[in-house]
C-alpha positions, -999 to +999 in steps of 0.1 A: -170-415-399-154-401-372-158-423-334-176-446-356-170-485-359-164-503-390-168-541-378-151-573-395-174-604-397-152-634-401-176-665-414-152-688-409-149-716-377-109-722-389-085-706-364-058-703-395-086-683-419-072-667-447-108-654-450-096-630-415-064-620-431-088-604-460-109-592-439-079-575-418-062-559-449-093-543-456-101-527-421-064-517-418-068-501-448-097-483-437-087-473-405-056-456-418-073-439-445-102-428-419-110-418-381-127-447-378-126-476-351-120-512-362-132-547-346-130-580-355-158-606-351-139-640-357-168-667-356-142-693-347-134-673-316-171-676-306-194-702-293-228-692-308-261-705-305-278-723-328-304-697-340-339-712-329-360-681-335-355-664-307-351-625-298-317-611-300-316-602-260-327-636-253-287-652-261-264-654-235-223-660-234-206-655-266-235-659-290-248-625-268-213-607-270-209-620-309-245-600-317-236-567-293-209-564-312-229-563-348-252-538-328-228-518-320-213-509-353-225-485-378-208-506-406-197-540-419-170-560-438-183-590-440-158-621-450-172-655-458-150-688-471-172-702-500-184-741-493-207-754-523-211-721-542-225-703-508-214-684-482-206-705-445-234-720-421-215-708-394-224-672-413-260-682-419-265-692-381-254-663-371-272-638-396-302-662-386-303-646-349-298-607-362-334-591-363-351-568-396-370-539-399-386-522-370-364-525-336-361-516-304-384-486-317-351-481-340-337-496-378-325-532-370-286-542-373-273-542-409-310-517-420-293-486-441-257-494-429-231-495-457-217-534-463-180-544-478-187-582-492-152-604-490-148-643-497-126-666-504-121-696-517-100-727-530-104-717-561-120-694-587-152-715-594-168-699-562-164-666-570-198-653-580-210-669-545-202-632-534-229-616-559-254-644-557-256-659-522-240-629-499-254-596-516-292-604-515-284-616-479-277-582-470-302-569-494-331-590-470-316-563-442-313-534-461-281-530-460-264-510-488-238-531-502-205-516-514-207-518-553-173-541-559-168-571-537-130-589-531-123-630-537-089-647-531-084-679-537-059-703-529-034-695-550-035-658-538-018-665-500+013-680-491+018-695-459-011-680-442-001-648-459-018-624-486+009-621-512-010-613-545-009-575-545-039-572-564-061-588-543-044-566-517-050-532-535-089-542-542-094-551-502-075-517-493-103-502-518-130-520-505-123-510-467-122-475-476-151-477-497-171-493-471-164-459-450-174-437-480-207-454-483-215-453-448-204-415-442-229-408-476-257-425-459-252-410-428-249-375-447-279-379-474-312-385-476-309-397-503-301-435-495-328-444-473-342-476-468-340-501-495-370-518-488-404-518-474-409-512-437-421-546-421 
């Protein structure tokens, strides 16, 4: 995946996420593992929108630099904290604004490109949220999803910190998976669209 990006999306609006620090651990353990580029796209950092149905190039400010950086990338570890047993509004709004299917006489954002799913939570009840809120999310894009996913919960940082080594080592796996995937969909045809054209 050479001069490729792998992109972080951080769902969360909290400065202090521990959902970025998961998210982080993963890219850094892609990027050393891979020639591979790594950004972070911290929704707390951004100013977005509301998503009211219009085109992608019609945002402006940070909502328009938040979604050049998703088309930009050739693949995505996506990070969400888990509120009510789903993934964050501020991570719906903005997957709200990102267009499917046919674009720009191209594959939208997210079509065919390989996905690493992250969340995190106070606890362990939220843990499916990953396999039944955030994959078929993705799925609706077409987006191959890596086949694990990571959660951390509360109990698995200290001060801000990732300490469980665990969770550590399954994020590391994660990140590098995600490169894998994408590097065998770029190489194969194989993995082609996962859906209908629209």
């Amino acid at each position: 995946m050479a001069d490729r990006t792998l992109l972080g999306i951080v769902g969360s609006v909290s400065a202090d996420s521990r959902t970025r620090t998961a998210v982080e651990v993963a890219l850094d353990a892609a990027a050393r593992g891979h020639d591979v580029e790594t950004e972070v796209l911290h929704l707390a950092e951004y100013d977005l929108a509301t998503a009211d149905g219009r085109g992608i190039d019609d945002y402006e400010g940070d909502t328009a630099d938040a979604l050049d950086l998703i088309v930009d990338a050739d693949a995505y570890v996506v990070g969400t904290p888990v509120y009510r047993g789903s993934y964050s509004g501020a991570l719906k709004n903005l997957l709200d604004m990102v267009p499917r299917g046919e674009w720009q006489g191209d594959v939208a954002p997210f079509e065919n490109a390989a996905v690493g799913l992250v969340a995190t939570g106070a606890t362990d009840h939220h843990f499916l949220a990953v396999d039944q809120e955030l994959r078929p999310a993705f799925a609706f894009f077409g987006a191959h999803a890596v086949g694990g996913t990571t959660y951390a919960n509360g109990d698995d940082f200290d001060d801000g910190e990732l300490v469980d080594e665990g969770v550590r080592e399954r994020l590391a796996t994660l990140g590098e998976a995600t490169v894998e995937l994408a590097a065998a969909i770029r190489d194969s045809k194989a993995l082609g669209s996962l859906g209908p054209a629209i």
